[in-house]
ChimeraX commands (.cxc) that place a marker at each C-alpha (Angstrom):
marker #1 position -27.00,-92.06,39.88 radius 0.5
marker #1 position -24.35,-89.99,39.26 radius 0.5
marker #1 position -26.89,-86.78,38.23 radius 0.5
marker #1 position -28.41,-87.74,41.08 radius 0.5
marker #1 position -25.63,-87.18,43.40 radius 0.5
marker #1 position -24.88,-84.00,41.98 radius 0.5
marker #1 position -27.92,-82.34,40.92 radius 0.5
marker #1 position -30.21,-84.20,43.63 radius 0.5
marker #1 position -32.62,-84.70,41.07 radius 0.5
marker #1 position -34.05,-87.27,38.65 radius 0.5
marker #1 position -33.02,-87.14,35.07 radius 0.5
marker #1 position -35.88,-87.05,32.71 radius 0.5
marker #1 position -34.60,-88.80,29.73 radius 0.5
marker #1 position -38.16,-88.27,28.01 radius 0.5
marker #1 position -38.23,-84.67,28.66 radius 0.5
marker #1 position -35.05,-83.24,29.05 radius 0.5
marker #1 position -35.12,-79.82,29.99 radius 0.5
marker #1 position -31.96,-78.28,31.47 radius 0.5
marker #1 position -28.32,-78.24,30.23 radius 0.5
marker #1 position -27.21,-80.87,32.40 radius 0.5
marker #1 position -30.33,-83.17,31.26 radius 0.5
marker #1 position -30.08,-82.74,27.93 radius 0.5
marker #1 position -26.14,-83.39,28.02 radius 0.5
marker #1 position -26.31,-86.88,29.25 radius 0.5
marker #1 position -29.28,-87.20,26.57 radius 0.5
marker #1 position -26.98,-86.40,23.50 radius 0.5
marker #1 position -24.09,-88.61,25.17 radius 0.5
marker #1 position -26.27,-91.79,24.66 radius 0.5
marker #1 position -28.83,-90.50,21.65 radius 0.5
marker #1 position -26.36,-88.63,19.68 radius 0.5
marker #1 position -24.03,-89.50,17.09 radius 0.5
marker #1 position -20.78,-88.14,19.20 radius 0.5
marker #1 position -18.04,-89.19,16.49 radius 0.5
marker #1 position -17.05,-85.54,16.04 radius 0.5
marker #1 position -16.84,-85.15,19.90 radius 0.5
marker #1 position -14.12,-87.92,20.24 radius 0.5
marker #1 position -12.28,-85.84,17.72 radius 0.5
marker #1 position -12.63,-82.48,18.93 radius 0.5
marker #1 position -11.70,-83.59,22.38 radius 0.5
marker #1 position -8.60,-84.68,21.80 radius 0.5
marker #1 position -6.70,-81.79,22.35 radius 0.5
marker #1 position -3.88,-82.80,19.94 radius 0.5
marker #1 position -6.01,-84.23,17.06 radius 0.5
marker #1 position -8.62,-80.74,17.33 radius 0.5
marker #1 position -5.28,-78.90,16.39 radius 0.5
marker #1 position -6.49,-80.33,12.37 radius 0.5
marker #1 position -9.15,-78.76,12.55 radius 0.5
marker #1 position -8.09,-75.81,13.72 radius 0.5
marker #1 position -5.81,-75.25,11.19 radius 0.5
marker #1 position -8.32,-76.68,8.30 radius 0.5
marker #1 position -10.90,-73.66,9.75 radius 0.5
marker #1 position -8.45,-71.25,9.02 radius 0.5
marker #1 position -6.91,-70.06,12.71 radius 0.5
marker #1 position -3.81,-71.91,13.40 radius 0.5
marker #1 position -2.90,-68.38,14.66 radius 0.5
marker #1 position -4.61,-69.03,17.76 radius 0.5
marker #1 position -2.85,-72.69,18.33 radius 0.5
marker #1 position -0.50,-72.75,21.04 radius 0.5
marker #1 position 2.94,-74.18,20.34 radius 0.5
marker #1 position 3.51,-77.24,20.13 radius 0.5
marker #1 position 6.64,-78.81,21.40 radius 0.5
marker #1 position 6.11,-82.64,21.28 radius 0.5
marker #1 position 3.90,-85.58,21.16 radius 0.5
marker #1 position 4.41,-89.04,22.46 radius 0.5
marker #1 position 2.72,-92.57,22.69 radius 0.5
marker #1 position 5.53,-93.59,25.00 radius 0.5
marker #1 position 7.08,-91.66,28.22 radius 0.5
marker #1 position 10.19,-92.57,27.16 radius 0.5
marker #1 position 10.86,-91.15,23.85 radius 0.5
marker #1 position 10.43,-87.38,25.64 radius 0.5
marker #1 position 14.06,-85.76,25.38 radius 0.5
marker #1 position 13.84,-82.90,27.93 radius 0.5
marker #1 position 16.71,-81.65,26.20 radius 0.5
marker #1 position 15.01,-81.16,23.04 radius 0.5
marker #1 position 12.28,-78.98,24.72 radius 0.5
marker #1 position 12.56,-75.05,26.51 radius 0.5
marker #1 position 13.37,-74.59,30.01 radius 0.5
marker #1 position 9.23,-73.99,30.46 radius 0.5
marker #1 position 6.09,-75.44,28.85 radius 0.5
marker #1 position 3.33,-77.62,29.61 radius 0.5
marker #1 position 2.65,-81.06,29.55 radius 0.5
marker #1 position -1.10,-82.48,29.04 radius 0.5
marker #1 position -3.03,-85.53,28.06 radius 0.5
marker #1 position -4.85,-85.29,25.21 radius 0.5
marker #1 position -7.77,-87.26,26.73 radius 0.5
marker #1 position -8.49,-86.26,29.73 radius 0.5
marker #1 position -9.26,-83.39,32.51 radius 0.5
marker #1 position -6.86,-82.06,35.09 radius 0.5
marker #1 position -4.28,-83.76,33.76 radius 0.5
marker #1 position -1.72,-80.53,33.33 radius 0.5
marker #1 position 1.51,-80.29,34.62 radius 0.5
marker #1 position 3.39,-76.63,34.60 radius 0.5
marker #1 position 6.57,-77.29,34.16 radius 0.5
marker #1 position 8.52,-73.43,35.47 radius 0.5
marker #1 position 12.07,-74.85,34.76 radius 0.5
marker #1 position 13.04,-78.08,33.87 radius 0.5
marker #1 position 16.43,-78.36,35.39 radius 0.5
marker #1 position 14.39,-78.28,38.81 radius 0.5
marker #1 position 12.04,-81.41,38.27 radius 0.5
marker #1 position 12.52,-85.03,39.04 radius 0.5
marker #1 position 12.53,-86.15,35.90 radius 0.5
marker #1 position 11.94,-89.42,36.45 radius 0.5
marker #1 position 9.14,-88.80,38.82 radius 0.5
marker #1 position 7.71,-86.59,35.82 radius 0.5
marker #1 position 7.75,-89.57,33.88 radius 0.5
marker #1 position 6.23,-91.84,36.05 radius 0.5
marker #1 position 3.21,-89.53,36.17 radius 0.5
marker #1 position 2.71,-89.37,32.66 radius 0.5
marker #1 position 3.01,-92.77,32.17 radius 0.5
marker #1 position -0.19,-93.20,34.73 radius 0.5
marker #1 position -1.88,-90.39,32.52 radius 0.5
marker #1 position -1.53,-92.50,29.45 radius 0.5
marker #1 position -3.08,-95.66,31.55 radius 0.5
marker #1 position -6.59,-93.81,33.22 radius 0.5
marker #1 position -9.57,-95.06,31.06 radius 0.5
marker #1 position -10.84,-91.50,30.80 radius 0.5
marker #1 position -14.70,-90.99,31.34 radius 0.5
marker #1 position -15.24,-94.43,32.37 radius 0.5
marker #1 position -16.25,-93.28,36.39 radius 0.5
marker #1 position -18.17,-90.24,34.73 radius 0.5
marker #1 position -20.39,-91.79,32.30 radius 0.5
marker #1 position -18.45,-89.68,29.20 radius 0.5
marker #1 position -17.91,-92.82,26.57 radius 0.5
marker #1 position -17.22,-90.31,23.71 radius 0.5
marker #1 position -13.34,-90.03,25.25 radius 0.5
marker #1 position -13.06,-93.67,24.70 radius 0.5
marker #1 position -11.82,-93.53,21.16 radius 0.5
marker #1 position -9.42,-90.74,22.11 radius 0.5
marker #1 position -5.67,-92.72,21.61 radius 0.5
marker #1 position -4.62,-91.19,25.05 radius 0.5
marker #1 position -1.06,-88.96,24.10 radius 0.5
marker #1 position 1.17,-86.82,25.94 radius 0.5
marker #1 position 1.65,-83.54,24.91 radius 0.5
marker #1 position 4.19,-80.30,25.57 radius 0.5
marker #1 position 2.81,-77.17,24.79 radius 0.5
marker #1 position 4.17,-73.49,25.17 radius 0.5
marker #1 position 3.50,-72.09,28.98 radius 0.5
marker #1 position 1.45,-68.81,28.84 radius 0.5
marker #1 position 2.26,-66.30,31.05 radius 0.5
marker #1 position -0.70,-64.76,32.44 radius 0.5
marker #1 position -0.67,-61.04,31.92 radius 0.5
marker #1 position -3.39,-59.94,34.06 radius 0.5
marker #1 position -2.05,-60.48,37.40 radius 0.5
marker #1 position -4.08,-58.13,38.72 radius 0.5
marker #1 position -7.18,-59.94,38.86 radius 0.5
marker #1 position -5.84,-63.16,38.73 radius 0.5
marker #1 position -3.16,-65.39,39.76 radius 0.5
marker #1 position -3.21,-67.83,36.89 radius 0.5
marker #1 position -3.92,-67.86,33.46 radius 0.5
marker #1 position -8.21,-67.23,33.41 radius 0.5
marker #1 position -10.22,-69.18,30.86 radius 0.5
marker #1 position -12.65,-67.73,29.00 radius 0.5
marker #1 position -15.46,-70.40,28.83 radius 0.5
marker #1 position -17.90,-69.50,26.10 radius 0.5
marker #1 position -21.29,-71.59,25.82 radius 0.5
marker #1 position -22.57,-72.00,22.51 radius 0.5
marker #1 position -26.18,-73.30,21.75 radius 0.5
marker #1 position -26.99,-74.09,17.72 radius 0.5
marker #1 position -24.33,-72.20,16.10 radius 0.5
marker #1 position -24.04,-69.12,18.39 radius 0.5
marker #1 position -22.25,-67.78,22.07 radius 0.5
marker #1 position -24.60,-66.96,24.82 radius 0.5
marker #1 position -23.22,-66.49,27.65 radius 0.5
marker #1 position -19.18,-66.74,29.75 radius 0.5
marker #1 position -17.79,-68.02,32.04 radius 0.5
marker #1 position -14.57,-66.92,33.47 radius 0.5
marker #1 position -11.95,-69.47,35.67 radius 0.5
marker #1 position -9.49,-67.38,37.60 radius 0.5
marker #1 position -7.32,-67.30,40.72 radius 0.5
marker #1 position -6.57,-71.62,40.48 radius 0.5
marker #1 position -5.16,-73.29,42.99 radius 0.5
marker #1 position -4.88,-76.17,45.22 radius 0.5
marker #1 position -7.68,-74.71,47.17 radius 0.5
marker #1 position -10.00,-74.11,43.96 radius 0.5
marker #1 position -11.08,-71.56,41.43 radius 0.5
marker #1 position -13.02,-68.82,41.38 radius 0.5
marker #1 position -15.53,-68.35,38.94 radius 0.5
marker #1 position -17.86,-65.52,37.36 radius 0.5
marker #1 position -20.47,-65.49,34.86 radius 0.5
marker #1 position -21.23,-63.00,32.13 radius 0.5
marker #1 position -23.54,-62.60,29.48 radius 0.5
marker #1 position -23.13,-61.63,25.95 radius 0.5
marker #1 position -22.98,-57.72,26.49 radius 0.5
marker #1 position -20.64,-58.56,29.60 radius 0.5
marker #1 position -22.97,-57.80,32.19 radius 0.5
marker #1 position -22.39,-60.37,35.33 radius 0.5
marker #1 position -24.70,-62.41,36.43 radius 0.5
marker #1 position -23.79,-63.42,40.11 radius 0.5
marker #1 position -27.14,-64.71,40.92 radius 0.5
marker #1 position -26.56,-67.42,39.14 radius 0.5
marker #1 position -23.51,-68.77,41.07 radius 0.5
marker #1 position -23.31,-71.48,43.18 radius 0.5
marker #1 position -20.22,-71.82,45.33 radius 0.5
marker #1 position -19.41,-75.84,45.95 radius 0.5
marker #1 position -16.48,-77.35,47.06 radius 0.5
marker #1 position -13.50,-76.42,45.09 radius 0.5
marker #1 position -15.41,-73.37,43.22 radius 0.5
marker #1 position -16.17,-70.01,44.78 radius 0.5
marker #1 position -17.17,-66.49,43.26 radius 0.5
marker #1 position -14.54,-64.28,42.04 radius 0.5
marker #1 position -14.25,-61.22,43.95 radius 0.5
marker #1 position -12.96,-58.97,41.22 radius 0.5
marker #1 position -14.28,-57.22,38.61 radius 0.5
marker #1 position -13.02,-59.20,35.96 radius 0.5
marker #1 position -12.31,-57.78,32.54 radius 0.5
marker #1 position -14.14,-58.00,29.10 radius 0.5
marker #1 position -10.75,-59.59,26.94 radius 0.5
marker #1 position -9.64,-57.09,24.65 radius 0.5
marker #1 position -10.40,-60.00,21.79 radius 0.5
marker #1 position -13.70,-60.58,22.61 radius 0.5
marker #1 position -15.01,-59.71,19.59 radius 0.5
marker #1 position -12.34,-62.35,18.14 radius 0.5
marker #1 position -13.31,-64.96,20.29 radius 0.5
marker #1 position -16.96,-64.84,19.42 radius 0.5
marker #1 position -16.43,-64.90,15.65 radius 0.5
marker #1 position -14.30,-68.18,16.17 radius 0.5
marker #1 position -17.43,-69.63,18.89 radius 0.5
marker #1 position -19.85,-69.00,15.91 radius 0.5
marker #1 position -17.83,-70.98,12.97 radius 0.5
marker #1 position -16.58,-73.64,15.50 radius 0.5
marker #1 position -19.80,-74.43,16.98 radius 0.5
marker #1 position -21.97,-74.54,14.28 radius 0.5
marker #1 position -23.61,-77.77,13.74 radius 0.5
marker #1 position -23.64,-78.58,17.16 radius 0.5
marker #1 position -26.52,-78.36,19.59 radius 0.5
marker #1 position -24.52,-77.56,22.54 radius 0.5
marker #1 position -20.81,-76.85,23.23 radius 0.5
marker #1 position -17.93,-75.38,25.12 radius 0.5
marker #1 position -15.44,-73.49,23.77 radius 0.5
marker #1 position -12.23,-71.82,25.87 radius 0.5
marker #1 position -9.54,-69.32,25.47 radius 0.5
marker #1 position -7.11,-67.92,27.04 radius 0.5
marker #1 position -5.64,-64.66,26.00 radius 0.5
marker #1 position -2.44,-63.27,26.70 radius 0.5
marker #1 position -1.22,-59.65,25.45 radius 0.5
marker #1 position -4.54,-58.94,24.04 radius 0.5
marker #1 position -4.41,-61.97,21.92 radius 0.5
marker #1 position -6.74,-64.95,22.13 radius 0.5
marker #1 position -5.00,-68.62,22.50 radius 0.5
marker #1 position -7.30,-71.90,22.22 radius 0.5
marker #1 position -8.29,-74.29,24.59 radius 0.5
marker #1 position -10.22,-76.82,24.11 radius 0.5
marker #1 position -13.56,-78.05,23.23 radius 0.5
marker #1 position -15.73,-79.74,25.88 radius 0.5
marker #1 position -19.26,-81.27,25.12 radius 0.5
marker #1 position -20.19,-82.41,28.34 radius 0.5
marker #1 position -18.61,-79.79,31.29 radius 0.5
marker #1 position -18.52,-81.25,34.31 radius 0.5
marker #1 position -19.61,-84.66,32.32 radius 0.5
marker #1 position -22.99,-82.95,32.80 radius 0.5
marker #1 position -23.69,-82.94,36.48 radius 0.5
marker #1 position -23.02,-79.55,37.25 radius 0.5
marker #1 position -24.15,-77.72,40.46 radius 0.5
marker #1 position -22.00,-74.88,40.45 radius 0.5
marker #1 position -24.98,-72.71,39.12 radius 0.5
marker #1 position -28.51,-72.55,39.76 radius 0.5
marker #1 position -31.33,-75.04,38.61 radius 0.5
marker #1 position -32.73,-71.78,36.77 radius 0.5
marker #1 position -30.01,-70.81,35.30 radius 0.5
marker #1 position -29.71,-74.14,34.05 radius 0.5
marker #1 position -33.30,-74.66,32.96 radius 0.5
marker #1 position -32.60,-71.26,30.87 radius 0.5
marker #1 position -28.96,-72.63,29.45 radius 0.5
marker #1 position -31.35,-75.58,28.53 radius 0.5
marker #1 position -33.61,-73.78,26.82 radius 0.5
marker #1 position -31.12,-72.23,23.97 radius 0.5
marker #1 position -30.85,-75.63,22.04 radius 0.5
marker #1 position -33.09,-78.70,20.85 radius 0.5
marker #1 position -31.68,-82.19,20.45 radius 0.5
marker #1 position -34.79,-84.05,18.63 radius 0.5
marker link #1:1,2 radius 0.2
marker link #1:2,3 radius 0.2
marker link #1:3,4 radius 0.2
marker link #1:4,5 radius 0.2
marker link #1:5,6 radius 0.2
marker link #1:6,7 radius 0.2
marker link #1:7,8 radius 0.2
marker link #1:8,9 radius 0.2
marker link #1:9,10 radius 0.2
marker link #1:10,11 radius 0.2
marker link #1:11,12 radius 0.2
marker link #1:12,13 radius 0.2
marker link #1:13,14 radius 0.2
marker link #1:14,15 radius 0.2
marker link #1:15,16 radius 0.2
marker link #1:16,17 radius 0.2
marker link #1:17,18 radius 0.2
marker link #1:18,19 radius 0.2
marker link #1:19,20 radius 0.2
marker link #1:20,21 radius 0.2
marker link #1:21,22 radius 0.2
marker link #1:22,23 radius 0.2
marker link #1:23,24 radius 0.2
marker link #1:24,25 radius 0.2
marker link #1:25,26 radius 0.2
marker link #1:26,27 radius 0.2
marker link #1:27,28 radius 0.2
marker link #1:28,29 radius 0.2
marker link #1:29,30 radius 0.2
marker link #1:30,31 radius 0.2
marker link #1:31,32 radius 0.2
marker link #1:32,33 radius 0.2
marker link #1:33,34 radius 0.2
marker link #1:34,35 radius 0.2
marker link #1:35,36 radius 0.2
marker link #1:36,37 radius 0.2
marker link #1:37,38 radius 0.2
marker link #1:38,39 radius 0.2
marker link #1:39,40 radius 0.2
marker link #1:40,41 radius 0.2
marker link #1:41,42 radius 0.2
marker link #1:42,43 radius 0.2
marker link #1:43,44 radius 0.2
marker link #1:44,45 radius 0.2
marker link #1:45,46 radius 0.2
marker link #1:46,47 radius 0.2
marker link #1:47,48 radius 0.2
marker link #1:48,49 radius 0.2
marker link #1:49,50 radius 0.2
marker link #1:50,51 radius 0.2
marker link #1:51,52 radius 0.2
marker link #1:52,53 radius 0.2
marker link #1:53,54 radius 0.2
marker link #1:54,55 radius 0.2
marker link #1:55,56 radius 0.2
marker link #1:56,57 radius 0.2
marker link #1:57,58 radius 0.2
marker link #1:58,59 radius 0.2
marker link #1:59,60 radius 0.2
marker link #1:60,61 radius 0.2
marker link #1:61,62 radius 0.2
marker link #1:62,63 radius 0.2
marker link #1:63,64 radius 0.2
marker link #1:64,65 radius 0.2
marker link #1:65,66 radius 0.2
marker link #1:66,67 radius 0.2
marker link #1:67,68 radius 0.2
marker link #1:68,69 radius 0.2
marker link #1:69,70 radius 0.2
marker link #1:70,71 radius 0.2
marker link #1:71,72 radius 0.2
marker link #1:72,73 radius 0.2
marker link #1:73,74 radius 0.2
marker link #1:74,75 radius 0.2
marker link #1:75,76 radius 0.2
marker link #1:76,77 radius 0.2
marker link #1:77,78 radius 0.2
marker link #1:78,79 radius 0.2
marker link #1:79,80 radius 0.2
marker link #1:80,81 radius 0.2
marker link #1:81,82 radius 0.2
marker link #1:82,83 radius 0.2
marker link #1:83,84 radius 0.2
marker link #1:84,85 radius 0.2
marker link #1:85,86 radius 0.2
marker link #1:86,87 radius 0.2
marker link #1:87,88 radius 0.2
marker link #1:88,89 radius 0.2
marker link #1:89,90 radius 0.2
marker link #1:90,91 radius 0.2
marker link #1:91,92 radius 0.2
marker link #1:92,93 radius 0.2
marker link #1:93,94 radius 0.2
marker link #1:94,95 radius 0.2
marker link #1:95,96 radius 0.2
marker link #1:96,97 radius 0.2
marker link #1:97,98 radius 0.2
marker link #1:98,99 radius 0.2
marker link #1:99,100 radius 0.2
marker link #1:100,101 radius 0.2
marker link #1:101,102 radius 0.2
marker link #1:102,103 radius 0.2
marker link #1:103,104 radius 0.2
marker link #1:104,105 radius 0.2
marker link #1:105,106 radius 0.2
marker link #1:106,107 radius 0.2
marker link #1:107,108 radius 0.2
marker link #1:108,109 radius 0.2
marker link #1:109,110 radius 0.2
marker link #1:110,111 radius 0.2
marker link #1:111,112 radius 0.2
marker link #1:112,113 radius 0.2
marker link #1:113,114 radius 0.2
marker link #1:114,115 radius 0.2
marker link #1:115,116 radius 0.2
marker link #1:116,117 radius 0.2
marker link #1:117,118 radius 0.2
marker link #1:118,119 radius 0.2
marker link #1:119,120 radius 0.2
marker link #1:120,121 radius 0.2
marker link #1:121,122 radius 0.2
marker link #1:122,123 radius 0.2
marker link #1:123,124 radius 0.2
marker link #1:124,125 radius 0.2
marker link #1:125,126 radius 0.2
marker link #1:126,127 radius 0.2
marker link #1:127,128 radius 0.2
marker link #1:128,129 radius 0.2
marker link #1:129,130 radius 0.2
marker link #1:130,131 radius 0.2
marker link #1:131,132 radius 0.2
marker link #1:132,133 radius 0.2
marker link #1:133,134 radius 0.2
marker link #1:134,135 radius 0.2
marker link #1:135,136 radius 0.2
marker link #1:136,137 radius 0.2
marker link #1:137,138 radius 0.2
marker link #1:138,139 radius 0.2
marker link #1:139,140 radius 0.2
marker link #1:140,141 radius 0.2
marker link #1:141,142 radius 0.2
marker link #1:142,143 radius 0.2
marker link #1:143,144 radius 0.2
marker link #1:144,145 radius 0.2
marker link #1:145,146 radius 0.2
marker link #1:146,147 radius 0.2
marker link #1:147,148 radius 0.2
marker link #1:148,149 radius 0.2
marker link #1:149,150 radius 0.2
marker link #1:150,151 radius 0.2
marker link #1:151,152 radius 0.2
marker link #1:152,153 radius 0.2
marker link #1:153,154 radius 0.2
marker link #1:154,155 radius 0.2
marker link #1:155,156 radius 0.2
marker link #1:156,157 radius 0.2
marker link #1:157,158 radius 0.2
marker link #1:158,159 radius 0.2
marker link #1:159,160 radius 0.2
marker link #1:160,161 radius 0.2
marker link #1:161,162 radius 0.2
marker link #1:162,163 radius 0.2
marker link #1:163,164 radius 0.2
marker link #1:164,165 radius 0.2
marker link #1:165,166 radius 0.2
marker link #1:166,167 radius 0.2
marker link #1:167,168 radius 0.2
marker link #1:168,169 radius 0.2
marker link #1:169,170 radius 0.2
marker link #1:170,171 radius 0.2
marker link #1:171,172 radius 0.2
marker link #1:172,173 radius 0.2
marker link #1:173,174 radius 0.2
marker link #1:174,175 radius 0.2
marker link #1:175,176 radius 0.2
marker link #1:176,177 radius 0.2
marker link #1:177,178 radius 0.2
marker link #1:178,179 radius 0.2
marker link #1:179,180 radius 0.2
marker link #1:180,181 radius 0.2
marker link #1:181,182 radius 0.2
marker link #1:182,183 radius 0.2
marker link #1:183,184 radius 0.2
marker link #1:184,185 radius 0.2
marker link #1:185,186 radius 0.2
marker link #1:186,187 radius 0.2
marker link #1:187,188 radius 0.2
marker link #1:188,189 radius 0.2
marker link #1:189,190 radius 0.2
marker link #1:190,191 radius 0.2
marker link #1:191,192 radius 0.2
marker link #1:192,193 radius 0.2
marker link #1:193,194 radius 0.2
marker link #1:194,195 radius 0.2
marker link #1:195,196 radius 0.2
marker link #1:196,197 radius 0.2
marker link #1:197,198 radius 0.2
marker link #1:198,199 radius 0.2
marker link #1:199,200 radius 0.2
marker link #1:200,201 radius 0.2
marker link #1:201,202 radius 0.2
marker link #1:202,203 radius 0.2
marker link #1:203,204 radius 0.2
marker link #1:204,205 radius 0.2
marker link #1:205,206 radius 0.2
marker link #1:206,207 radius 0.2
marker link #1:207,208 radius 0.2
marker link #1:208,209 radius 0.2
marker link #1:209,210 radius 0.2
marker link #1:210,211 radius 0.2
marker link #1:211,212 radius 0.2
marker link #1:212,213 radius 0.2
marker link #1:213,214 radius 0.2
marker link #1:214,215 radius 0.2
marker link #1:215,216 radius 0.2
marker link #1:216,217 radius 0.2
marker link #1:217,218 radius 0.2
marker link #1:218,219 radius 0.2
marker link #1:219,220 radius 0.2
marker link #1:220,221 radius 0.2
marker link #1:221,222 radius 0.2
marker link #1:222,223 radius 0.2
marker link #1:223,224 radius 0.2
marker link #1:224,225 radius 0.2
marker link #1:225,226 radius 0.2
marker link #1:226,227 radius 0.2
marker link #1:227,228 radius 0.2
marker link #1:228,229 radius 0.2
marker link #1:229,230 radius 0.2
marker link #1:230,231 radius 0.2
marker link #1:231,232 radius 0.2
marker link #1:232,233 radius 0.2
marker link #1:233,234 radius 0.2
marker link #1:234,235 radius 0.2
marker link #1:235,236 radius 0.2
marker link #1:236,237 radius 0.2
marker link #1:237,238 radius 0.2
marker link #1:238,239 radius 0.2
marker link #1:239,240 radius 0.2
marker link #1:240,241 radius 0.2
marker link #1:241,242 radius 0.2
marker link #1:242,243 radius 0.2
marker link #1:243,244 radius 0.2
marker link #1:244,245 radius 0.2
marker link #1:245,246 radius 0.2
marker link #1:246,247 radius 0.2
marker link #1:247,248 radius 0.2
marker link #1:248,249 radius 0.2
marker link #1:249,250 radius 0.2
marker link #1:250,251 radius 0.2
marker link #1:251,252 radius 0.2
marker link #1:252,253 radius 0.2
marker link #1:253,254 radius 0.2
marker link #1:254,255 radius 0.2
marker link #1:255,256 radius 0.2
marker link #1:256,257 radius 0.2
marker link #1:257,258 radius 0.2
marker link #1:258,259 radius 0.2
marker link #1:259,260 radius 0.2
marker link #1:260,261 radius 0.2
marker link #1:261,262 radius 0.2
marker link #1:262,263 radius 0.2
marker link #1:263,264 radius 0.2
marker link #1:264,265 radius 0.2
marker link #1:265,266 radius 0.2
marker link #1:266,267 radius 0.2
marker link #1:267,268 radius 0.2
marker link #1:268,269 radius 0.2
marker link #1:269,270 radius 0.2
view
């Protein structure tokens, strides 16, 4: 139903052909124990450091169970807080000594209560321990294109990177998005705008770690059929993000059927 609402189309669970199909496939047919884990963006920080790049780990500040253990006057003026568990659940905290603090708290304590992926059909979150989190606040040194920090959104089918996707320009009002290939070429055709996501109207820049980011997509992803992997990168140096198995819990309409059908077509899951 919830494909349906989306995608306005059937999913055909005994022929899955396009990204979005075969997503919801692996979420039920899949052994997804190593999604829980790499979706927690605190306990994924392991395995970053076990695979060698804890260079590209942002700082950590803190990590609590419990709102009110967090001593803001243990942590810098600026940083971050997250939950590990869910999506959209960032605040960017520009000085500290200008926030409600209790207020603060009061919103992380409802971010450590939301059953994450329960209204979007994602049960792999459910084992996630949900945490809050304070990480370093990157500074976004490409204001020329961008207003906010852009993510770097690489797709990786069985082990290598096809194709990016760049997030730019965020804001109450939405994000604008572009699409790339693996030789940087864009590939507006594919776009879709929908409510909250438009096209970017600037010619957005290859990162100057590219090359840096791809080598990480290819030993992170391998093993998996399909996944996500973002960056950010900030004075020419790539930063991780996260890893997400099921964007847009696999009901996305922000790009064309085709494009889709030929994401799809990358990977096999039987």
């Amino acid at each position: 139903m919830l494909h349906y609402s989306y995608c306005n189309r059937e999913i055909d669970w005994d022929n899955p052909k396009d990204l979005n199909e075969k997503i919801n496939w692996l979420k039920f047919n899949s052994d997804t124990k190593s999604w829980s884990e790499l979706s927690d963006k605190y306990a994924v920080r392991k395995f970053i450091e076990d695979s060698g790049y804890a260079d590209i780990l942002v700082k950590l500040y803190g990590v609590w169970s419990d709102v009110n253990e967090i001593n803001f006057d243990e942590l810098p003026d600026s940083f971050v807080f997250k939950s590990n568990n869910g999506s959209g659940t960032v605040l960017i905290v520009n000085d500290k000594n200008s926030i409600d603090k209790k207020e603060v708290k009061k919103l992380l304590k409802k971010w450590l209560t939301l059953k994450f992926g329960a209204m979007t059909a994602e049960p792999h979150y459910f084992p996630i321990k949900p945490l809050i989190i304070a990480e370093e606040l990157l500074i976004n040194d490409k204001t020329e294109v961008s207003s906010s920090l852009i993510d770097y959104k690489f797709w990786c089918f069985e082990g290598e990177p096809h194709y990016v996707w760049t997030c730019s320009n965020r804001s109450e009002e939405g994000t604008s998005l572009a699409y790339f290939d693996m030789n940087w070429q864009r590939h507006s055709e594919y776009m879709v705008a929908v409510t909250g996501y438009n096209a970017s109207e600037n010619d957005m820049p290859k990162p100057k770690s590219f090359d840096k980011m791809v080598e990480i997509c290819r030993v992170f992803s391998k093993g998996f059929p399909q996944v996500r992997i973002d960056f950010y990168e900030v004075n020419d140096k790539p930063y991780f993000g996260e890893f997400t198995f099921t964007s847009e819990a696999g009901y996305m309409d922000v790009c064309t059927h085709e494009y889709l059908l030929e994401m799809g077509s990358k990977f096999h899951i039987k």
